[in-house]
PDB file with SEQRES, HELIX, SHEET and CRYST1 records, atoms N, CA, C and O in Angstrom:
SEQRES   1 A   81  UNK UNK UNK UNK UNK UNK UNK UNK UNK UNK UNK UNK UNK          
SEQRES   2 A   81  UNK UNK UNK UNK UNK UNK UNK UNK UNK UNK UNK UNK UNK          
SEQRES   3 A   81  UNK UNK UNK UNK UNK UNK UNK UNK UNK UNK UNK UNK UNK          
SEQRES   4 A   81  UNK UNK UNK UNK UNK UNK UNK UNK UNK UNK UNK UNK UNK          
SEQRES   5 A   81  UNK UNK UNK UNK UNK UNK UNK UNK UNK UNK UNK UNK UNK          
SEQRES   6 A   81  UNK UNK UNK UNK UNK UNK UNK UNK UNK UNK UNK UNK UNK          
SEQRES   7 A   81  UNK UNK UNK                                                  
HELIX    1 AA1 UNK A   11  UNK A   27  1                                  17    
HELIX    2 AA2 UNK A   32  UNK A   34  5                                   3    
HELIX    3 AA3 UNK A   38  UNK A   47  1                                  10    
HELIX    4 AA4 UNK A   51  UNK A   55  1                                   5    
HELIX    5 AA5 UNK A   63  UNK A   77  1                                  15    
CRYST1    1.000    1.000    1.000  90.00  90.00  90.00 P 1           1          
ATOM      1  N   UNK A   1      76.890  89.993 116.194  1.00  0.00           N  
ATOM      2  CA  UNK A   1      76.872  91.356 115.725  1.00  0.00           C  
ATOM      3  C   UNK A   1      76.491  92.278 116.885  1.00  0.00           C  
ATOM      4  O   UNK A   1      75.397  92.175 117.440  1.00  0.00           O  
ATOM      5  N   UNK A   2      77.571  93.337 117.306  1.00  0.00           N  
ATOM      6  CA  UNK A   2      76.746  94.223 118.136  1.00  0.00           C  
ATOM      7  C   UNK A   2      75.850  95.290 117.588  1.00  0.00           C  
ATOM      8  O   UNK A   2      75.907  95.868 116.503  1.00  0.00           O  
ATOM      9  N   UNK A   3      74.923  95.436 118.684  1.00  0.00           N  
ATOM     10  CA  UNK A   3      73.888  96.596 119.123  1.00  0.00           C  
ATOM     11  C   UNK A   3      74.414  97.759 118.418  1.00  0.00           C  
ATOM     12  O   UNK A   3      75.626  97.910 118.576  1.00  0.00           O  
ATOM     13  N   UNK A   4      73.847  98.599 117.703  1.00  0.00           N  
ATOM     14  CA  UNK A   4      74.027  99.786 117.609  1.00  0.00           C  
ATOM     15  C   UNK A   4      73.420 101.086 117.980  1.00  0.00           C  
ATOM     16  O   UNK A   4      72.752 101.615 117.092  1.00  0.00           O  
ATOM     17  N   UNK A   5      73.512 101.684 119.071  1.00  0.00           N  
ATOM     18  CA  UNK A   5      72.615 102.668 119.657  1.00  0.00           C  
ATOM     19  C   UNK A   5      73.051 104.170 119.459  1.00  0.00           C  
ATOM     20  O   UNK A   5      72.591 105.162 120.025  1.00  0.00           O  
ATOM     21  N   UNK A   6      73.918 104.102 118.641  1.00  0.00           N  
ATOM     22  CA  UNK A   6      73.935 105.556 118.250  1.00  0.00           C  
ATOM     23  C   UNK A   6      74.816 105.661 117.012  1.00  0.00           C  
ATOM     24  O   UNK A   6      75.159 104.599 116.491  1.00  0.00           O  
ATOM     25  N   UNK A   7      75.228 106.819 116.474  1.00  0.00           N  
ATOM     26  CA  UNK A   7      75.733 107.242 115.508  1.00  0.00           C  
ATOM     27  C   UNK A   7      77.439 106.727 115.988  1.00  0.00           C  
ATOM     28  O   UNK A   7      78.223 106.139 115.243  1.00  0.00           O  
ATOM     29  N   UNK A   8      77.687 107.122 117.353  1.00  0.00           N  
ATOM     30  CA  UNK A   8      79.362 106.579 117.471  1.00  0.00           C  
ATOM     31  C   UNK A   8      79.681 105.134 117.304  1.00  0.00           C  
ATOM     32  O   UNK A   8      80.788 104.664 117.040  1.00  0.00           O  
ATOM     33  N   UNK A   9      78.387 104.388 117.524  1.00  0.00           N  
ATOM     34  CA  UNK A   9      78.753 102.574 117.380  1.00  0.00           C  
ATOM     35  C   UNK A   9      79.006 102.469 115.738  1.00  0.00           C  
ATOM     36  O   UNK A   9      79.426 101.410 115.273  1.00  0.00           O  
ATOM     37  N   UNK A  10      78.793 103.358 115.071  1.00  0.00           N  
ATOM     38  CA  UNK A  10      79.452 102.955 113.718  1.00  0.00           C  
ATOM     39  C   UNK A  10      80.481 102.870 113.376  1.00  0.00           C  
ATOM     40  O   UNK A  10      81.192 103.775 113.815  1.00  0.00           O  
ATOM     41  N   UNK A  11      81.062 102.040 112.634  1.00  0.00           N  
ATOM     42  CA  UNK A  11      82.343 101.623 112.075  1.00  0.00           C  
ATOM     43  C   UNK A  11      83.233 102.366 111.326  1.00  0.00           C  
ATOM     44  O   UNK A  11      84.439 102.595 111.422  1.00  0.00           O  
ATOM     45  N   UNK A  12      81.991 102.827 110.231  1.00  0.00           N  
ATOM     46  CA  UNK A  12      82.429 104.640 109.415  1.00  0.00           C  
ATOM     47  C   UNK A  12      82.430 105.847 110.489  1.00  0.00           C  
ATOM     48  O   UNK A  12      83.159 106.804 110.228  1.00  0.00           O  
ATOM     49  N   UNK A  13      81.741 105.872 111.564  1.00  0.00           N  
ATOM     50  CA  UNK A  13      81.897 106.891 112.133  1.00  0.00           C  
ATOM     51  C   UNK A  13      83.697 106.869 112.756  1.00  0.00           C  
ATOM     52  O   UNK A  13      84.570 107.611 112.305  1.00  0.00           O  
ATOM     53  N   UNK A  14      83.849 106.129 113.547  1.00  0.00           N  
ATOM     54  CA  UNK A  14      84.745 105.633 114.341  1.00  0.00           C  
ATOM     55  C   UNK A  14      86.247 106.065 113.578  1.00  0.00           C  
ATOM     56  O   UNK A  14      87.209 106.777 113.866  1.00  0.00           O  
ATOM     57  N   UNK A  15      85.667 104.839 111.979  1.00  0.00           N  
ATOM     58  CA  UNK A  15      87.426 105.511 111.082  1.00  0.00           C  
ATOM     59  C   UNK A  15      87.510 106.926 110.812  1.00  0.00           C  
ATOM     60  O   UNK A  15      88.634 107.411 110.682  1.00  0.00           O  
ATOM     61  N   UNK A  16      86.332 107.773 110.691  1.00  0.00           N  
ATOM     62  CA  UNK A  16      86.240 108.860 110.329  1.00  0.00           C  
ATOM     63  C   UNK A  16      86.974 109.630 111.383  1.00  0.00           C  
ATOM     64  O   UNK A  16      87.789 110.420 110.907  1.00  0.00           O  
ATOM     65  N   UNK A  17      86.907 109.610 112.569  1.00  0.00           N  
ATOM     66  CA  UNK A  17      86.956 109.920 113.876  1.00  0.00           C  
ATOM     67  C   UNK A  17      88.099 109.833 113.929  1.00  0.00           C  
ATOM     68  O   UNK A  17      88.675 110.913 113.802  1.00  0.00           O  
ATOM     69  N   UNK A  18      88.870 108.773 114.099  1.00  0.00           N  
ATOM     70  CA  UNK A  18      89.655 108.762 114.112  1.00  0.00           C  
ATOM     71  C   UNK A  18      90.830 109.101 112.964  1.00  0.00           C  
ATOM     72  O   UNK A  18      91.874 109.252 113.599  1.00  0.00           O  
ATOM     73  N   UNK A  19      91.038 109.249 111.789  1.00  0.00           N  
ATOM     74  CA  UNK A  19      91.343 109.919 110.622  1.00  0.00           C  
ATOM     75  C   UNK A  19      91.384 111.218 110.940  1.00  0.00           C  
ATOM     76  O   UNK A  19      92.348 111.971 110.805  1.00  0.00           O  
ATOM     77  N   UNK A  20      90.078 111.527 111.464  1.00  0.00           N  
ATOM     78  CA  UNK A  20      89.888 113.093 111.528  1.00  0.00           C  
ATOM     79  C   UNK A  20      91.267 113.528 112.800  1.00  0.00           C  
ATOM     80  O   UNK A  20      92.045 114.449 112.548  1.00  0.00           O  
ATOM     81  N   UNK A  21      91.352 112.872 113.860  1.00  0.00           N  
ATOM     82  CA  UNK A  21      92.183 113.129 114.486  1.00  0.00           C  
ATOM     83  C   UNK A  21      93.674 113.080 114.290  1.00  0.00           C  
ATOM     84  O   UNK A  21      94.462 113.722 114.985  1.00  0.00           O  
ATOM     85  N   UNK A  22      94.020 112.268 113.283  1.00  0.00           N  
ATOM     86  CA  UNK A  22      95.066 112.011 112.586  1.00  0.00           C  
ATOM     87  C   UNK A  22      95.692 113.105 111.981  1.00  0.00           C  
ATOM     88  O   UNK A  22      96.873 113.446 112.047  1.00  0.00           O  
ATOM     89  N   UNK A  23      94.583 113.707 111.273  1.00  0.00           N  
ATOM     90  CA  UNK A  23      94.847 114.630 110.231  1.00  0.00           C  
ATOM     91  C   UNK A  23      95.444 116.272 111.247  1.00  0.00           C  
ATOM     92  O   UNK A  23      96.360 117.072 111.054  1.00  0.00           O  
ATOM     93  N   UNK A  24      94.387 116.155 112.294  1.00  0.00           N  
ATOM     94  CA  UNK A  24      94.683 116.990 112.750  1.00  0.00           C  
ATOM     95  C   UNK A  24      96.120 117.042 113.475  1.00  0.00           C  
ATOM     96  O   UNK A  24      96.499 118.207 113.596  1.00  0.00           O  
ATOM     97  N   UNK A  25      96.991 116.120 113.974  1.00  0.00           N  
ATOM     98  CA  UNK A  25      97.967 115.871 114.212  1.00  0.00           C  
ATOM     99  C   UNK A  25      98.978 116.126 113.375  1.00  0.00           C  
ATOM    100  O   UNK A  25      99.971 116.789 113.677  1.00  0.00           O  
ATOM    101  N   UNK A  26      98.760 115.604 112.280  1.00  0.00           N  
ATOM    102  CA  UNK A  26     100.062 116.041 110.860  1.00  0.00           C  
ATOM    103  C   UNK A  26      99.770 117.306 110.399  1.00  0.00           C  
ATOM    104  O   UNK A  26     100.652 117.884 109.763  1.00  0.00           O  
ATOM    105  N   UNK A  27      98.298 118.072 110.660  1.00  0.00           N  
ATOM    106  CA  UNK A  27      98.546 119.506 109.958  1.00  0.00           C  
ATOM    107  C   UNK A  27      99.465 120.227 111.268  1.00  0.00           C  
ATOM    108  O   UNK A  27     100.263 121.116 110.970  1.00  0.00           O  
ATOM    109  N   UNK A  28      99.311 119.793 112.753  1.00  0.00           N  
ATOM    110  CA  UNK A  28     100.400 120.842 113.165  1.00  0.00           C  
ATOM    111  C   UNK A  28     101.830 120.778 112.919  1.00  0.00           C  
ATOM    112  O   UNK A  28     102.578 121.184 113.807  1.00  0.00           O  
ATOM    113  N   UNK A  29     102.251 120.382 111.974  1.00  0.00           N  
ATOM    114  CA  UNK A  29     103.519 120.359 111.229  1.00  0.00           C  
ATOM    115  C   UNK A  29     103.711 120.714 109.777  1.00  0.00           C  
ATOM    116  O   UNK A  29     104.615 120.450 108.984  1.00  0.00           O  
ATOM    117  N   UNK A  30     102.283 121.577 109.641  1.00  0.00           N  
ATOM    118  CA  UNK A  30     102.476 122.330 108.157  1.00  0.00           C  
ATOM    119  C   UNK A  30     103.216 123.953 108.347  1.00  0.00           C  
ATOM    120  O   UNK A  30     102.937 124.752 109.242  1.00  0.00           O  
ATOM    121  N   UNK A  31     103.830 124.076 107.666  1.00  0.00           N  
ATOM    122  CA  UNK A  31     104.354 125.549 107.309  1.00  0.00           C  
ATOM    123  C   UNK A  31     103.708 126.776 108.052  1.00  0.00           C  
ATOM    124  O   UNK A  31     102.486 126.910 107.987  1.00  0.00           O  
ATOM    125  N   UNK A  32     104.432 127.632 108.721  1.00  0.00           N  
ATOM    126  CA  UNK A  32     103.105 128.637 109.698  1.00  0.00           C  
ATOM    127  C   UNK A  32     102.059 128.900 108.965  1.00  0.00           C  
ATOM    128  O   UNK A  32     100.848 128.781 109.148  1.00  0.00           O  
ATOM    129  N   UNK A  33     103.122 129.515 107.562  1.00  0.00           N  
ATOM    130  CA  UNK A  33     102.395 130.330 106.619  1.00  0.00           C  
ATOM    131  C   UNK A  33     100.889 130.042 105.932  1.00  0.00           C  
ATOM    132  O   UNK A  33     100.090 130.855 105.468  1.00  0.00           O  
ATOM    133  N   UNK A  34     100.765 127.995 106.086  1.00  0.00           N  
ATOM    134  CA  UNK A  34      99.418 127.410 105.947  1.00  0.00           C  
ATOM    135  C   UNK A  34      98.505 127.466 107.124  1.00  0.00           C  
ATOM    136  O   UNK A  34      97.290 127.347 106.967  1.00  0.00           O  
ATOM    137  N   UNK A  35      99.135 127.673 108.489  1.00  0.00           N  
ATOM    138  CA  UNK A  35      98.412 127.711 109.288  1.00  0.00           C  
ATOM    139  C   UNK A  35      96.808 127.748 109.236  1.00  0.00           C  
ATOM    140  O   UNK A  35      96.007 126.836 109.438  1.00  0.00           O  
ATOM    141  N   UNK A  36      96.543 129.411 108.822  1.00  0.00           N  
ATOM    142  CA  UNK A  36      95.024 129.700 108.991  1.00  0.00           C  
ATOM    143  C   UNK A  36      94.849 129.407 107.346  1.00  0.00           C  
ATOM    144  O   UNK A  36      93.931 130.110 106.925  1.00  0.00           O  
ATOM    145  N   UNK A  37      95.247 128.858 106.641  1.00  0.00           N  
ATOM    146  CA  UNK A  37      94.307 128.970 104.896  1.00  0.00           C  
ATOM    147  C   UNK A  37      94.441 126.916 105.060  1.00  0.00           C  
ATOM    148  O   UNK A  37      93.647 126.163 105.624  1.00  0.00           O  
ATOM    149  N   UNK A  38      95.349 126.673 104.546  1.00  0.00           N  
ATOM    150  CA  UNK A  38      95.171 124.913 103.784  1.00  0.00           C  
ATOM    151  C   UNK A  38      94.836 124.393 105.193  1.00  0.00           C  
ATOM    152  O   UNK A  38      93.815 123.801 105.543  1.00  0.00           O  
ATOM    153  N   UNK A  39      95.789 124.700 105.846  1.00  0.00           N  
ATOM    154  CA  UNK A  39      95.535 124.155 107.379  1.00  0.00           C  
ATOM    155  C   UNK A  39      93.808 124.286 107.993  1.00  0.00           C  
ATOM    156  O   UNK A  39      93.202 123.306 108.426  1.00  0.00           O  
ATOM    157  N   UNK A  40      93.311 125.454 107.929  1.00  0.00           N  
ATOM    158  CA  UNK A  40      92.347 125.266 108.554  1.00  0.00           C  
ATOM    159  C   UNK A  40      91.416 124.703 107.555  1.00  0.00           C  
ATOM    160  O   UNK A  40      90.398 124.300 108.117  1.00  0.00           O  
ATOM    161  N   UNK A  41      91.397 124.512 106.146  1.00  0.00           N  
ATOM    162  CA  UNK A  41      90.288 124.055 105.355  1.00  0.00           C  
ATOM    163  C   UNK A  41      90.775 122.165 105.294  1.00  0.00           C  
ATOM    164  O   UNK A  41      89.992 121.499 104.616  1.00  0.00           O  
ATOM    165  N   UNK A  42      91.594 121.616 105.744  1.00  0.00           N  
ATOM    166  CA  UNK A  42      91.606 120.101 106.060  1.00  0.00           C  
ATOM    167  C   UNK A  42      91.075 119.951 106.661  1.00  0.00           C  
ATOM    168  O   UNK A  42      89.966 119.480 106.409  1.00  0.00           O  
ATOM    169  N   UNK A  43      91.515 120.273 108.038  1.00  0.00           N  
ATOM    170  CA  UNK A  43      90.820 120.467 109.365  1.00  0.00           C  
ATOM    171  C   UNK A  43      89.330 120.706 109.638  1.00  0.00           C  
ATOM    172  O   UNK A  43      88.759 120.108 110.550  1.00  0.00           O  
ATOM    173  N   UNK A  44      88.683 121.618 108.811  1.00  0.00           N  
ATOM    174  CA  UNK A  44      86.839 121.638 108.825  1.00  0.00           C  
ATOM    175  C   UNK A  44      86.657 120.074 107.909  1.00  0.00           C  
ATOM    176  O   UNK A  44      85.920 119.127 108.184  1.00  0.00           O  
ATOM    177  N   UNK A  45      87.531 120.218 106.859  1.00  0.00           N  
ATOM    178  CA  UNK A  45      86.981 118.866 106.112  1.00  0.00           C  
ATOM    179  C   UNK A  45      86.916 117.948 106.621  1.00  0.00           C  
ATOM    180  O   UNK A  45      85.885 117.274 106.612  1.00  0.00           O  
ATOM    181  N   UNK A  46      88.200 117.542 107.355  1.00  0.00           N  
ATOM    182  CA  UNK A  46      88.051 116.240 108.552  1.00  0.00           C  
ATOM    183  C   UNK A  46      86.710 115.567 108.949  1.00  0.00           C  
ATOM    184  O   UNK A  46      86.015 114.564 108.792  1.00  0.00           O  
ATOM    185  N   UNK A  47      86.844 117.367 109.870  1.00  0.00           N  
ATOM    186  CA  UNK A  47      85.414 117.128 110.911  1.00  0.00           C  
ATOM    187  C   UNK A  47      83.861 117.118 110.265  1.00  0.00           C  
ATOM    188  O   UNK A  47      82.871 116.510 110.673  1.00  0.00           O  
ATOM    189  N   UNK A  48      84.014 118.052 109.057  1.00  0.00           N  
ATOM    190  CA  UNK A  48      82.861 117.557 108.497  1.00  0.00           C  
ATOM    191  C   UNK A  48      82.385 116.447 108.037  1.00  0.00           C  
ATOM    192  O   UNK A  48      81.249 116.385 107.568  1.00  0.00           O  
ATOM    193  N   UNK A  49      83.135 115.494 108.103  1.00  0.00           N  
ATOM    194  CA  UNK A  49      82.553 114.128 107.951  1.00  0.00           C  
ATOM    195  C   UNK A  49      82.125 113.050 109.111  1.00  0.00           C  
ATOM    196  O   UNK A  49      81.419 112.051 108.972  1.00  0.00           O  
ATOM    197  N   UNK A  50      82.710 113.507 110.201  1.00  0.00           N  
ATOM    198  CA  UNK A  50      82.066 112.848 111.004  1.00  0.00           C  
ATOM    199  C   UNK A  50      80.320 113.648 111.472  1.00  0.00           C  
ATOM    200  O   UNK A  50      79.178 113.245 111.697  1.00  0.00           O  
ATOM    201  N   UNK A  51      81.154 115.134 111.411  1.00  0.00           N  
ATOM    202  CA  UNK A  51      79.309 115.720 112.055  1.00  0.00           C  
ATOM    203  C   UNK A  51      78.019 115.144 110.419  1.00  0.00           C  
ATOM    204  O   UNK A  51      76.811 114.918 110.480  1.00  0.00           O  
ATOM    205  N   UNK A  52      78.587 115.108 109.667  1.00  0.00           N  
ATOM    206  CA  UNK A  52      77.706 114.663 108.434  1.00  0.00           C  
ATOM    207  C   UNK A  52      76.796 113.201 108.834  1.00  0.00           C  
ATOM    208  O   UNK A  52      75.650 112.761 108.919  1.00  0.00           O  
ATOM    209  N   UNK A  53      78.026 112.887 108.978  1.00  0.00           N  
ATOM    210  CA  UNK A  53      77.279 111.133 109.927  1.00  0.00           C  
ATOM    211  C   UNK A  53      76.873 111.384 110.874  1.00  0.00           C  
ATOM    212  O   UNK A  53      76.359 110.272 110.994  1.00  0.00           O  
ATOM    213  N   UNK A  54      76.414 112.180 112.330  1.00  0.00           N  
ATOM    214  CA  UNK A  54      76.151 112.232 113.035  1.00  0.00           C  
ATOM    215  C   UNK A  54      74.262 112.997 112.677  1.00  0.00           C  
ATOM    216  O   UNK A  54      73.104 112.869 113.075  1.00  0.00           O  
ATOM    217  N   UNK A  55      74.849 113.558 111.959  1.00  0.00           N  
ATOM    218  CA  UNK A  55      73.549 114.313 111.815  1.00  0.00           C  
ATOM    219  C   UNK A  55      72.638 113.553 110.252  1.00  0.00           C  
ATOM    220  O   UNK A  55      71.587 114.058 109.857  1.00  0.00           O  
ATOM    221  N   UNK A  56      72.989 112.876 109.866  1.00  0.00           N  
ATOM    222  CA  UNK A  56      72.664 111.907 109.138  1.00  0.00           C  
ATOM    223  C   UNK A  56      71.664 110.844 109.998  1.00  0.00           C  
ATOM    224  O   UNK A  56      70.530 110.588 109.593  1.00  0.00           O  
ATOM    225  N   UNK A  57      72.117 110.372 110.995  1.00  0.00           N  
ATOM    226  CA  UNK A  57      71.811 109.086 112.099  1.00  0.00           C  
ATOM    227  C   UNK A  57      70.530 110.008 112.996  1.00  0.00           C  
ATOM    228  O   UNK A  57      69.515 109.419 113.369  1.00  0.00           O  
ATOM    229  N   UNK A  58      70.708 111.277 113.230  1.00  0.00           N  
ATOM    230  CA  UNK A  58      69.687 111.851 113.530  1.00  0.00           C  
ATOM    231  C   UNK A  58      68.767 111.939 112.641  1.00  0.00           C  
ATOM    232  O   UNK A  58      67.626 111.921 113.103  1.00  0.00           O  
ATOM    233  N   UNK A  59      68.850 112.015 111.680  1.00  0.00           N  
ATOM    234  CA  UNK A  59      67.560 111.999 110.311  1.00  0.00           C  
ATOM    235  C   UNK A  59      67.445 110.548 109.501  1.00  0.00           C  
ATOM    236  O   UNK A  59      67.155 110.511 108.305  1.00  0.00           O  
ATOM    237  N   UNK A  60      67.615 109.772 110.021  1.00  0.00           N  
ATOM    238  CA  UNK A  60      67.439 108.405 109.696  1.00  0.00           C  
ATOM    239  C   UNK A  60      66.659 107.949 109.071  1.00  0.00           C  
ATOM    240  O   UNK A  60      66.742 107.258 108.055  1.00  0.00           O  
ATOM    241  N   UNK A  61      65.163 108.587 110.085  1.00  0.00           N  
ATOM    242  CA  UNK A  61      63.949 108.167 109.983  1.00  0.00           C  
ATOM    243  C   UNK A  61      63.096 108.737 108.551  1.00  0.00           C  
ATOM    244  O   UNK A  61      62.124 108.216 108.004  1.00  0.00           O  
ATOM    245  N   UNK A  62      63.930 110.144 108.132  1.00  0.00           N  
ATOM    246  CA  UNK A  62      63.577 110.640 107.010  1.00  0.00           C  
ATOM    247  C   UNK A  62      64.662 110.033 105.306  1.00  0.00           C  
ATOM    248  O   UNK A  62      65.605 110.669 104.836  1.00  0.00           O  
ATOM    249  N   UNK A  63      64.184 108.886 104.829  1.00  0.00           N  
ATOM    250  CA  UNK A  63      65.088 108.112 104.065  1.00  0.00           C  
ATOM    251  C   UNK A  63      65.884 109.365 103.305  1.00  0.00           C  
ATOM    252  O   UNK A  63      67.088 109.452 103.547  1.00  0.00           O  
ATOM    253  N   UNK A  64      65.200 110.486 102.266  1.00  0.00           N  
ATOM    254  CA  UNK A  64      65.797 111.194 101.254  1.00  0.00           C  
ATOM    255  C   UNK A  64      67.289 112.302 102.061  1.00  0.00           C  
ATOM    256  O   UNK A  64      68.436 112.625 101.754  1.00  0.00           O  
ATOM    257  N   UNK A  65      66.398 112.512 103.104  1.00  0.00           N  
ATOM    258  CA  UNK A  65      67.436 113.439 104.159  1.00  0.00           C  
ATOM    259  C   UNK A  65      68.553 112.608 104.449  1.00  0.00           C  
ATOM    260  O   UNK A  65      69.630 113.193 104.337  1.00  0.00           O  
ATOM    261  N   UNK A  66      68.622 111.125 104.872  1.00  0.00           N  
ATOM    262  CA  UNK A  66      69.596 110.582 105.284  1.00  0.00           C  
ATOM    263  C   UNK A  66      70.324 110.238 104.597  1.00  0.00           C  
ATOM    264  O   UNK A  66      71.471 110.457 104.987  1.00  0.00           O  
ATOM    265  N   UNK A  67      70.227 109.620 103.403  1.00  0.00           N  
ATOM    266  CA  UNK A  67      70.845 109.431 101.736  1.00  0.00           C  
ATOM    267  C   UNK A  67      71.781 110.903 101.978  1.00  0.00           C  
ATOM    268  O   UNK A  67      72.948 111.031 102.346  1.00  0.00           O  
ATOM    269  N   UNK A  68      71.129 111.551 101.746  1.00  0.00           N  
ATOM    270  CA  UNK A  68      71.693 113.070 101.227  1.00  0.00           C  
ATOM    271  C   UNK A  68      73.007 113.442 102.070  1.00  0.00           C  
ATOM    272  O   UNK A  68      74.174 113.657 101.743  1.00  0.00           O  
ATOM    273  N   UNK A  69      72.218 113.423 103.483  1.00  0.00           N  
ATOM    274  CA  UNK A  69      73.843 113.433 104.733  1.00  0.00           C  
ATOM    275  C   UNK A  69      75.068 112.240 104.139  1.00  0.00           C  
ATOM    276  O   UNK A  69      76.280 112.319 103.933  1.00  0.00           O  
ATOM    277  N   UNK A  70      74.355 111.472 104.041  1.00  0.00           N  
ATOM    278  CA  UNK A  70      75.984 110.126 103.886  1.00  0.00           C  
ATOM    279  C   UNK A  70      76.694 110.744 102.294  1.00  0.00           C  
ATOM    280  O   UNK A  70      77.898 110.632 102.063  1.00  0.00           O  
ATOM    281  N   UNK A  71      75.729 111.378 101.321  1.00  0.00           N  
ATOM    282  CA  UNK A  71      76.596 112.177 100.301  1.00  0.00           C  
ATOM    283  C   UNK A  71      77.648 112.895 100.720  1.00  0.00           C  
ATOM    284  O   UNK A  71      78.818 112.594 100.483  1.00  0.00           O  
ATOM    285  N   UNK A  72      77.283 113.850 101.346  1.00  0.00           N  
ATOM    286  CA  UNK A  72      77.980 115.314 101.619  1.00  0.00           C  
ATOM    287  C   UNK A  72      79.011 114.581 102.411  1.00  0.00           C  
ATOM    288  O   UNK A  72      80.122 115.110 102.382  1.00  0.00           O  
ATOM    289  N   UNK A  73      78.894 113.413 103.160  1.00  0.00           N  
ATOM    290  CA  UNK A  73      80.011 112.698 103.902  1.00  0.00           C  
ATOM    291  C   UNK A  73      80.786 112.352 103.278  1.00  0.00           C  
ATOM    292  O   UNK A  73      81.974 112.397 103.599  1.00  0.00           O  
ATOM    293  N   UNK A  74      80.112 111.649 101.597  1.00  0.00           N  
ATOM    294  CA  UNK A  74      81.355 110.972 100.820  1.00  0.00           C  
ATOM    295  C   UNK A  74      82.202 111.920  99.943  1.00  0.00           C  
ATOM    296  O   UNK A  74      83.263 111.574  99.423  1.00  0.00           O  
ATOM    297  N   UNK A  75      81.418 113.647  99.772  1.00  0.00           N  
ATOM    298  CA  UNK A  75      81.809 114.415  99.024  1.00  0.00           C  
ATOM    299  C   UNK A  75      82.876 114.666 100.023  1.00  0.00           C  
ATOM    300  O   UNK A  75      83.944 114.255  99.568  1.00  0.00           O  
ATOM    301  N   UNK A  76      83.032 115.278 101.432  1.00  0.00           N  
ATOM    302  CA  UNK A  76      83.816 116.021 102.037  1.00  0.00           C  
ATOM    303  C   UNK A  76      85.496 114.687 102.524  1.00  0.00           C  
ATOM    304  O   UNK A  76      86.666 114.965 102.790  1.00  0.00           O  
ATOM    305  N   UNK A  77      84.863 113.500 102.442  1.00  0.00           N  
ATOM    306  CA  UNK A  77      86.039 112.255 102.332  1.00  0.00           C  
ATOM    307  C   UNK A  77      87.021 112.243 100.957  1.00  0.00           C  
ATOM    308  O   UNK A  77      88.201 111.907 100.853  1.00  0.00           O  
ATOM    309  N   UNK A  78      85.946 112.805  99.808  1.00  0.00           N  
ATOM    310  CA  UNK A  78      86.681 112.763  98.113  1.00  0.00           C  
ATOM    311  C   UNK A  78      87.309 113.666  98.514  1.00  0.00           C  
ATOM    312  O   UNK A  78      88.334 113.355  99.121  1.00  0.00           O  
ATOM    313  N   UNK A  79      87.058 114.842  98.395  1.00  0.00           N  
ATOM    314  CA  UNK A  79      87.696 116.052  98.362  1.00  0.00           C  
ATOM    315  C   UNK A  79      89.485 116.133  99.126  1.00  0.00           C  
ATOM    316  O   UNK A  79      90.433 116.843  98.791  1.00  0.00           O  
ATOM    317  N   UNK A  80      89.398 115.302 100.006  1.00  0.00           N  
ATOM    318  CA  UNK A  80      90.368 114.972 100.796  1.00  0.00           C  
ATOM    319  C   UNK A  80      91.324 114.315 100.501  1.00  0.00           C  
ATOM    320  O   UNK A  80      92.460 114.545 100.914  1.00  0.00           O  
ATOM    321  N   UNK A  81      90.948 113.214  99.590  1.00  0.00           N  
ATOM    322  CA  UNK A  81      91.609 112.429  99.115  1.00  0.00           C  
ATOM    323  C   UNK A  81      92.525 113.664  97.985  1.00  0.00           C  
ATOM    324  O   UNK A  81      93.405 113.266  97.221  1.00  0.00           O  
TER     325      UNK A  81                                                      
END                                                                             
């Protein structure tokens, strides 16, 4: 098993990460007209799931705070779906 020394050695971070980049790739082939509205609200959603985990792994040490971050991670992943 490897070491984990930060929030990027995670496995969820990583698919997130990468997803997130995905996404951002297929929205530049949405309609202009989505550009700044659907387009840009995928696009924060994306990324809000990785900064959720990131800043989650920073509050680790506080159990209720860190619970709470990996929520808002799984809320902003549903929503997406």
């Amino acid at each position: 098993m490897a070491q984990i020394n930060g929030f990027r050695d995670l496995i969820v971070y990583q698919k997130a990460y990468k997803l997130a980049m995905e996404i951002f790739e297929m929205t530049k082939t949405f309609p202009k007209e989505e550009r700044y509205s659907l387009t840009d609200q995928i696009r924060r959603s994306s990324r809000s799931v990785t900064s959720n985990l990131a800043e989650a792994w920073a509050k680790k040490i506080y159990i209720k705070h860190f619970v709470s971050k990996l929520s808002d991670s799984l809320g902003e992943e549903v929503i997406k779906q």
